[in-house]
C-alpha positions as CSV (number, residue, x, y, z in Angstrom):
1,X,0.0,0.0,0.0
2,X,1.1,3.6,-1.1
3,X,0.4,6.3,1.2
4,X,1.0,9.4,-0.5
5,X,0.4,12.9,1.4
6,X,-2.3,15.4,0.0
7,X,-1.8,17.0,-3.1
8,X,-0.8,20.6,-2.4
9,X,-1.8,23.7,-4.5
10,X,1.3,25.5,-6.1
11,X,2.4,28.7,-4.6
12,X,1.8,31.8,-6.7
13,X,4.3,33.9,-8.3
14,X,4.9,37.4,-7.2
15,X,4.3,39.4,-9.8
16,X,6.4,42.5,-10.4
17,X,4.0,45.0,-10.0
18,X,3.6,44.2,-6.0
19,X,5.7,42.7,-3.1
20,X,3.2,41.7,-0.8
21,X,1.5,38.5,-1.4
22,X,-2.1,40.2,0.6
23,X,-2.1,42.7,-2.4
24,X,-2.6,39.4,-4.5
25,X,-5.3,38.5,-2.7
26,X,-8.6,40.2,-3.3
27,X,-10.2,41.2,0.3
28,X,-13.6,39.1,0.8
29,X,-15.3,38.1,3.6
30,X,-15.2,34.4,2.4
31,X,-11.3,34.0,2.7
32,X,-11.2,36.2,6.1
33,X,-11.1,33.1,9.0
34,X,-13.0,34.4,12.1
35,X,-11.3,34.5,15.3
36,X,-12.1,32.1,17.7
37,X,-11.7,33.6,21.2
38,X,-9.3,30.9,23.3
39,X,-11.7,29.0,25.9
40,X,-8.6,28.3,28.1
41,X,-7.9,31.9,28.2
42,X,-9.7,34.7,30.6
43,X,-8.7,38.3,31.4
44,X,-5.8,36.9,34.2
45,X,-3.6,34.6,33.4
46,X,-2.4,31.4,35.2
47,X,0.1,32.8,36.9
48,X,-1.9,36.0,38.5
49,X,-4.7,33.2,39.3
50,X,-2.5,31.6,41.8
51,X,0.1,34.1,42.5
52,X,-2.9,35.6,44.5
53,X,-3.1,32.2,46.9
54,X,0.5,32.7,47.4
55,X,1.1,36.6,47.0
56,X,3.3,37.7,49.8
57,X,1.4,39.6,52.4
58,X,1.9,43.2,53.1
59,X,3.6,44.8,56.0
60,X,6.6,43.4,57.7
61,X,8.4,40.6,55.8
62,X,11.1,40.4,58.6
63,X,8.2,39.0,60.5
64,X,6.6,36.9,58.4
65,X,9.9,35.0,57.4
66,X,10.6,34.5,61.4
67,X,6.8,33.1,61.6
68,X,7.3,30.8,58.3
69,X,10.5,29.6,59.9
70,X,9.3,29.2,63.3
71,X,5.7,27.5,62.6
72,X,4.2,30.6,63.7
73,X,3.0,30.7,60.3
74,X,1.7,27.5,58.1
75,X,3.3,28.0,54.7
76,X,1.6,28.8,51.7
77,X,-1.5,26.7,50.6
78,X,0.5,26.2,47.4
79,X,3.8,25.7,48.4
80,X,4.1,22.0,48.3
81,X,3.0,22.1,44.6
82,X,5.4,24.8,43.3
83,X,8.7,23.8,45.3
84,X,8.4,19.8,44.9
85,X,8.0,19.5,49.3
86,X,6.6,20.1,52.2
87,X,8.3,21.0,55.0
88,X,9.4,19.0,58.2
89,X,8.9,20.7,61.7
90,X,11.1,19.8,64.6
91,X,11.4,20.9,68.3
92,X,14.3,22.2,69.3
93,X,15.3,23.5,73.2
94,X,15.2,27.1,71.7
95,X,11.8,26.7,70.1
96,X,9.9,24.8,67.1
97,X,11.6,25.1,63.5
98,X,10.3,24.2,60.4
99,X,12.8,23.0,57.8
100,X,13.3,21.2,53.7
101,X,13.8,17.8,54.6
102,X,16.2,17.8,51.7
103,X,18.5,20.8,52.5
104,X,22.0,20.4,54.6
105,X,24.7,22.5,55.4
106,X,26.7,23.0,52.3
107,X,30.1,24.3,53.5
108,X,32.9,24.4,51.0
109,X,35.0,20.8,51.2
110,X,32.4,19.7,54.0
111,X,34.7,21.7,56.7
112,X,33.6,22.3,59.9
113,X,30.7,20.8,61.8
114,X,28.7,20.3,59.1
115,X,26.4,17.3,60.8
116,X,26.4,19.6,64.0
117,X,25.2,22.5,62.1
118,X,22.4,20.1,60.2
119,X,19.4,21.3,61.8
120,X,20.0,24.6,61.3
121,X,21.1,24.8,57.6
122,X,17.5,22.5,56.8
123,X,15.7,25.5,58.8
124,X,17.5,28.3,56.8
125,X,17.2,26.0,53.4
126,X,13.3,26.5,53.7
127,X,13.6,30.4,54.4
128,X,15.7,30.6,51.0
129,X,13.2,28.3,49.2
130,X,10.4,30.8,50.7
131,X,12.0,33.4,49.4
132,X,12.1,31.7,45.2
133,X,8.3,30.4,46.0
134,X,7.0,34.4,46.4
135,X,9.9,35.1,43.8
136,X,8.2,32.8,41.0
137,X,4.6,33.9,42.3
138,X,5.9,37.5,41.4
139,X,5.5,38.9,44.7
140,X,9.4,39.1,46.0
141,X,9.6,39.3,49.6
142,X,11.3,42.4,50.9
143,X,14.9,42.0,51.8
144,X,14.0,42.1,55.5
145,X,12.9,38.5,54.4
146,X,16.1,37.1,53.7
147,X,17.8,39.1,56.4
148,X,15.7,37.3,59.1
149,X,16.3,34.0,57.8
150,X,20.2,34.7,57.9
151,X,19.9,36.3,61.4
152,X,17.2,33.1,62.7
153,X,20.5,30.4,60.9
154,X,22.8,32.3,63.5
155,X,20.7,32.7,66.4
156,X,20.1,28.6,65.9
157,X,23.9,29.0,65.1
158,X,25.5,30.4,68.4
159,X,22.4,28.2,70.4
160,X,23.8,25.1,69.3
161,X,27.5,26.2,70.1
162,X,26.5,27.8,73.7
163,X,24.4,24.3,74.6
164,X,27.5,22.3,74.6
165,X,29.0,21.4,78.2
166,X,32.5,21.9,78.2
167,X,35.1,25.5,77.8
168,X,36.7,24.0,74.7
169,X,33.6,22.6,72.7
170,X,31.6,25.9,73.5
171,X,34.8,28.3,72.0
172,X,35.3,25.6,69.2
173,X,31.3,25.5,68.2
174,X,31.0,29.6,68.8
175,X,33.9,30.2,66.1
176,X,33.3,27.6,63.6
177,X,29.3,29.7,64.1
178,X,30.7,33.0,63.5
179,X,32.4,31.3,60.3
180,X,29.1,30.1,59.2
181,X,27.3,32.4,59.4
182,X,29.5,35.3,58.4
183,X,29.7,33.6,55.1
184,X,25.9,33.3,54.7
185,X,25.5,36.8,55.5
186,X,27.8,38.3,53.1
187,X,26.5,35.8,50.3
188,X,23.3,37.3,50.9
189,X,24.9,40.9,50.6
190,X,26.1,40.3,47.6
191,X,23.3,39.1,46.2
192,X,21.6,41.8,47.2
193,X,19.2,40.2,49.7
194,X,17.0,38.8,47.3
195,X,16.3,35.2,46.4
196,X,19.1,33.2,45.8
């Protein structure tokens, strides 16, 4: 069996006289299609249909961050959906903390107490992924946003290092801290306290 494809009319020449191939084509009504209007389509788009579930509330976004991070605050309704998890909470002796069950700390060569640390880097791994969730709504949270994650990491931080029992492991935790942290705060300088 032969399958041969549609027989397809020749294209027209142009003739000298005109360059545009509409100027050919005598205007009718017949050879005008109609437009159909899109059904999927409405006056908001996708995007500003659920960017107002998520939309980043007004006022204080130092705050809200803290809440989020804290479980002050429940997160988004849609959060789950657009960042692939939902988040763990944990009690700590300085308060509950919600954290990305995926994050870790992610210090350069695995230096430093990195398993220690743990708890703290998931908690400050779901601020940062707070911060692209209202980024890709496109409602950015303030810088105060990331700013209070960065402070809440070394608050968790130094609490960690001042819990332990002995001189040396308090002085050793307290300055590998201060390296920590240091390092996430002027990351987050540079990139200008927004998302990451």
């Amino acid at each position: 069996m032969i399958v041969r494809p549609p027989q397809v009319s020749p294209r027209r020449p142009l003739s000298s006289t005109s360059e545009s191939p509409a100027a050919e084509q005598p205007n009718t009504a017949a050879q005008v299609r109609p437009h159909q209007k899109d059904t999927f389509s409405s006056p908001a788009t996708a995007l500003q249909r659920t960017a107002k579930v998520g939309a980043a509330p007004a006022g204080d976004h130092g705050k809200l961050m803290r809440e989020y991070l804290t479980g002050a605050r429940p997160p988004p309704a849609d959060f789950e959906k657009v960042m692939g998890y939902k988040p763990n909470v944990i009690q700590t002796k300085h308060g509950q903390r919600m954290q990305d069950p995926f994050g870790a700390a992610s210090a350069p060569g695995k230096i430093g107490p990195d398993k220690e640390f743990d708890p703290a880097a998931k908690t400050h791994d779901y601020g940062y992924d707070l911060l692209r969730y209202y980024a890709k709504k496109g409602t950015p949270l303030a810088p105060e946003a990331r700013k209070a994650a960065d402070a809440l990491f070394r608050e968790d931080l130094f609490n960690y290092a001042n819990d332990q029992k002995g001189f040396g492991d308090r002085f050793k935790y307290k300055a590998w801290a201060q390296i920590y942290a240091t390092a996430v705060e002027l990351n987050s300088r540079v990139q200008g306290y927004g998302p990451p």
